[in-house]
C-alpha positions as CSV (number, residue, x, y, z in Angstrom):
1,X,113.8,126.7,84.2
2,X,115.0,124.0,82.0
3,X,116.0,121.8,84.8
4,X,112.9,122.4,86.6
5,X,111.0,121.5,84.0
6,X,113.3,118.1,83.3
7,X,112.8,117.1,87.3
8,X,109.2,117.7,87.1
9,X,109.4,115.2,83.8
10,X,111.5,112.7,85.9
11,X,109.3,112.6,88.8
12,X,106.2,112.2,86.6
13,X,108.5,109.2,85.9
14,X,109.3,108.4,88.9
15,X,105.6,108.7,90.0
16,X,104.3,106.1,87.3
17,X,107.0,103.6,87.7
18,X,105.7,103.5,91.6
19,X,102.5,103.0,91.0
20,X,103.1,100.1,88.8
21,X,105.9,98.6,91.2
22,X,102.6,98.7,94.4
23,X,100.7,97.2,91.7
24,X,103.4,94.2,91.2
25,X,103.7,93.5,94.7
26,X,100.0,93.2,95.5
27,X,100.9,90.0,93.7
28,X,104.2,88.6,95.5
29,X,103.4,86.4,98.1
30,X,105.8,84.9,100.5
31,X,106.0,82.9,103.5
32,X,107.1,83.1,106.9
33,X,107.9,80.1,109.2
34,X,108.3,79.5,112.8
35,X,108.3,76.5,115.4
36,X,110.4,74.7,112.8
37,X,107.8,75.2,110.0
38,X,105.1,73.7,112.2
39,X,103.3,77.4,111.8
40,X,103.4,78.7,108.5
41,X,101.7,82.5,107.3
42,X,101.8,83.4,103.7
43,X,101.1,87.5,102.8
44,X,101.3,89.4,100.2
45,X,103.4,92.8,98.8
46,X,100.7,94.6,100.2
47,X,100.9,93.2,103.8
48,X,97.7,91.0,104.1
49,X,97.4,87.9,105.2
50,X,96.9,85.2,102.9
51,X,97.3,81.7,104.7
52,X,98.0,80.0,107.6
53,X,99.1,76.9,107.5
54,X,99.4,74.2,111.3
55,X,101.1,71.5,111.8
56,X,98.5,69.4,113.9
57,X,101.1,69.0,116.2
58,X,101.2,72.2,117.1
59,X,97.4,72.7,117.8
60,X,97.0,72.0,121.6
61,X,93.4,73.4,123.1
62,X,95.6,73.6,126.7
63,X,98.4,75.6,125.6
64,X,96.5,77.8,123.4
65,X,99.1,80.3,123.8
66,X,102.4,78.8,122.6
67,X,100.2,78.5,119.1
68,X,99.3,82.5,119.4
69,X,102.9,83.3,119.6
70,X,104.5,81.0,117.0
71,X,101.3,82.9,114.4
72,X,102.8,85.9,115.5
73,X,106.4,85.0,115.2
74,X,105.6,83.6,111.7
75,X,103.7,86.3,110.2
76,X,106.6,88.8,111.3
77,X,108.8,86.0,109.1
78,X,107.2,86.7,106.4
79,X,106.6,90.7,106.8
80,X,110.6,90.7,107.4
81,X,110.6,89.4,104.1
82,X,108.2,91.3,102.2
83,X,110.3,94.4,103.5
84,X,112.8,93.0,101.8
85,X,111.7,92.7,98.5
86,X,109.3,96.0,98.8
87,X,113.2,97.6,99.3
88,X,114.9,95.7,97.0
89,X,112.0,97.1,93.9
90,X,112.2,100.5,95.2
91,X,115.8,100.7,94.9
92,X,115.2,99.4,91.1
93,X,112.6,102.2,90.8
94,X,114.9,105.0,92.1
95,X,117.5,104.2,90.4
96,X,120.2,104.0,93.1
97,X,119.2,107.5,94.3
98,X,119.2,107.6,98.8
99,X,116.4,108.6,100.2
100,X,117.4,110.9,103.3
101,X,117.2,108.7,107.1
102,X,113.9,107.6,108.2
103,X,111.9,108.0,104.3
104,X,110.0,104.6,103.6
105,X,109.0,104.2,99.9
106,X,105.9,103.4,98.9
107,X,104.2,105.2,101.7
Protein backbone atom coordinates (compact mmCIF):
# COMPACT_ATOMS: atom_id res chain seq x y z
CA UNK A 1 0.00 0.00 0.00
CA UNK A 2 3.03 2.13 0.39
CA UNK A 3 3.76 2.40 -3.18
CA UNK A 4 0.28 3.11 -4.00
CA UNK A 5 0.14 5.64 -1.81
CA UNK A 6 3.70 7.21 -3.20
CA UNK A 7 2.17 7.00 -7.07
CA UNK A 8 -0.92 8.60 -5.98
CA UNK A 9 1.60 11.49 -4.35
CA UNK A 10 3.61 11.54 -7.68
CA UNK A 11 0.70 11.97 -9.90
CA UNK A 12 -0.80 14.71 -7.62
CA UNK A 13 2.66 15.93 -8.83
CA UNK A 14 2.50 15.20 -11.93
CA UNK A 15 -1.05 16.68 -12.12
CA UNK A 16 0.03 20.26 -10.72
CA UNK A 17 3.18 20.57 -12.71
CA UNK A 18 0.66 20.13 -16.00
CA UNK A 19 -1.51 22.45 -15.14
CA UNK A 20 1.11 25.04 -14.62
CA UNK A 21 3.06 23.96 -17.94
CA UNK A 22 -0.84 24.77 -20.10
CA UNK A 23 -0.74 27.79 -18.21
CA UNK A 24 3.00 28.69 -19.60
CA UNK A 25 2.15 28.07 -23.01
CA UNK A 26 -0.98 30.04 -23.24
CA UNK A 27 1.86 32.58 -23.27
CA UNK A 28 4.39 31.29 -26.01
CA UNK A 29 3.77 32.61 -29.15
CA UNK A 30 5.44 31.67 -32.39
CA UNK A 31 5.25 32.24 -35.98
CA UNK A 32 4.76 30.41 -39.02
CA UNK A 33 5.86 31.54 -42.51
CA UNK A 34 5.02 30.70 -45.92
CA UNK A 35 5.35 32.18 -49.63
CA UNK A 36 8.85 33.18 -48.59
CA UNK A 37 7.62 35.13 -45.51
CA UNK A 38 5.16 37.15 -47.66
CA UNK A 39 2.28 35.40 -45.23
CA UNK A 40 3.05 35.37 -41.77
CA UNK A 41 0.44 33.70 -38.73
CA UNK A 42 1.53 34.06 -35.21
CA UNK A 43 -0.38 31.59 -32.36
CA UNK A 44 -0.06 30.84 -29.26
CA UNK A 45 0.74 27.48 -26.82
CA UNK A 46 -2.83 27.10 -26.78
CA UNK A 47 -3.47 26.95 -30.58
CA UNK A 48 -5.22 30.41 -31.30
CA UNK A 49 -4.56 32.56 -33.66
CA UNK A 50 -2.94 35.65 -32.86
CA UNK A 51 -1.76 37.64 -36.14
CA UNK A 52 -1.55 37.63 -39.54
CA UNK A 53 0.71 39.47 -41.08
CA UNK A 54 0.64 40.18 -45.63
CA UNK A 55 3.00 41.13 -47.65
CA UNK A 56 1.04 43.52 -50.06
CA UNK A 57 2.47 41.79 -52.64
CA UNK A 58 0.80 38.98 -51.92
CA UNK A 59 -2.79 40.41 -51.74
CA UNK A 60 -4.24 40.01 -55.26
CA UNK A 61 -8.43 40.51 -55.39
CA UNK A 62 -8.06 38.02 -58.74
CA UNK A 63 -6.26 35.26 -57.30
CA UNK A 64 -7.84 35.27 -54.06
CA UNK A 65 -6.98 31.77 -53.66
CA UNK A 66 -3.20 31.51 -53.90
CA UNK A 67 -3.54 33.98 -50.60
CA UNK A 68 -6.14 31.36 -48.90
CA UNK A 69 -3.58 28.66 -49.30
CA UNK A 70 -0.30 30.42 -48.31
CA UNK A 71 -2.71 31.44 -44.71
CA UNK A 72 -3.23 28.01 -44.46
CA UNK A 73 0.20 26.69 -45.21
CA UNK A 74 1.46 29.37 -42.67
CA UNK A 75 -0.68 28.79 -39.81
CA UNK A 76 0.19 24.92 -40.08
CA UNK A 77 4.04 26.54 -39.85
CA UNK A 78 3.43 27.70 -36.89
CA UNK A 79 1.11 24.85 -35.29
CA UNK A 80 4.12 22.38 -36.44
CA UNK A 81 6.00 24.43 -34.21
CA UNK A 82 3.98 24.92 -31.27
CA UNK A 83 3.84 20.92 -31.24
CA UNK A 84 7.15 21.14 -30.84
CA UNK A 85 7.60 23.00 -27.94
CA UNK A 86 4.09 21.68 -26.26
CA UNK A 87 6.35 18.13 -26.62
CA UNK A 88 9.48 19.31 -25.79
CA UNK A 89 7.73 20.91 -21.96
CA UNK A 90 5.87 17.73 -21.54
CA UNK A 91 8.84 15.65 -21.81
CA UNK A 92 10.35 18.17 -18.99
CA UNK A 93 7.18 17.52 -16.93
CA UNK A 94 7.28 13.71 -17.21
CA UNK A 95 10.41 13.42 -16.52
CA UNK A 96 11.67 11.26 -19.36
CA UNK A 97 8.83 8.69 -18.63
CA UNK A 98 7.14 7.27 -22.55
CA UNK A 99 3.88 7.60 -22.82
CA UNK A 100 2.50 4.38 -24.57
CA UNK A 101 1.87 4.94 -28.92
CA UNK A 102 -0.79 7.35 -29.82
CA UNK A 103 -1.10 9.33 -25.93
CA UNK A 104 -0.91 13.21 -26.54
CA UNK A 105 -0.16 15.21 -23.34
CA UNK A 106 -1.99 17.85 -22.40
CA UNK A 107 -5.19 16.54 -23.74
Amino acid sequence: MKNLGNMLKQAQQMQSKMAEMQGRLGEIELTGQSGAGMVEVTINGSGQMRRVKLSKDVVDPNDVEVLEDLIVAAFNDAKTKIEAVVAEETQKVMGGIKLPPGIKLPF
